[in-house]
C-alpha positions in Angstrom: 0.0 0.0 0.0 1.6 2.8 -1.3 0.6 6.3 0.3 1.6 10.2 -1.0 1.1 13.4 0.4 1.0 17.1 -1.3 1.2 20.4 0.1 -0.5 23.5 -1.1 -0.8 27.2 0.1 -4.1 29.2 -0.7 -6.0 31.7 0.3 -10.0 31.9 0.3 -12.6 33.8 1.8 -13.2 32.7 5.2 -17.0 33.1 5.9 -16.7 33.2 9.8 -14.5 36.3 10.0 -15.2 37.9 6.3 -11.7 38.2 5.2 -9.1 35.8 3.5 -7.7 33.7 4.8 -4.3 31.8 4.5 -4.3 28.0 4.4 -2.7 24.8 4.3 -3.2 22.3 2.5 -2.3 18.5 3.2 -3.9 15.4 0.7 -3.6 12.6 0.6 -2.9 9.6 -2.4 -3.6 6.6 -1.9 -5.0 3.6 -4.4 -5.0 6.3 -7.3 -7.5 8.9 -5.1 -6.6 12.0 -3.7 -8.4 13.2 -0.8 -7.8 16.0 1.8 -6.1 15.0 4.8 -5.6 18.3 6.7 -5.8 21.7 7.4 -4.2 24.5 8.9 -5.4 28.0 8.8 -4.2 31.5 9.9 -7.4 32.6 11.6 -5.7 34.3 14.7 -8.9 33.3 16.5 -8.2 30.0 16.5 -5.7 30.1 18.5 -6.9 32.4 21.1 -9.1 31.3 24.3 -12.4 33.0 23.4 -13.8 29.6 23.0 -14.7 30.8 19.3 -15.4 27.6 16.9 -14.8 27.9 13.3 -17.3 25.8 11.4 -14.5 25.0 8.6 -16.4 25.9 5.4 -13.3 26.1 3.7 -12.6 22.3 4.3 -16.1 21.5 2.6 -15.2 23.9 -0.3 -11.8 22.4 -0.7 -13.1 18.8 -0.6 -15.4 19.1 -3.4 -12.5 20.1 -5.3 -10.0 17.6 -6.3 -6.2 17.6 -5.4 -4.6 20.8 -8.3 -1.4 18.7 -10.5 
């Protein structure tokens, strides 16, 4: 079983805060099928203790999308 991972930068429009936002991007190969593996983000929110969730829209958008060559 042969597994590969990609890495991507992007930006999109975060709905939660209403400005863009800079992302990482992890997928995943495996069998011939890309899929999205993780995420990180530079919401500064998310990191603070305001006990603010972000409802990761982005990750939906992203995984209707398929991996970029």
């Amino acid at each position: 079983m042969s597994k590969k991972l990609h890495w991507e930068s992007r930006r999109v429009q975060c709905p939660e805060v209403g400005r863009k936002a800079n992302l990482f991007i992890e997928w995943k190969q495996e069998h011939g099928k890309s899929t999205l593996s993780s995420i990180s983000c530079d919401n500064p929110r998310l990191s603070d203790l305001d006990n603010w969730d972000c409802r990761w829209s982005c990750w939906e958008e992203i995984e209707r999308e398929t991996e970029p060559e």
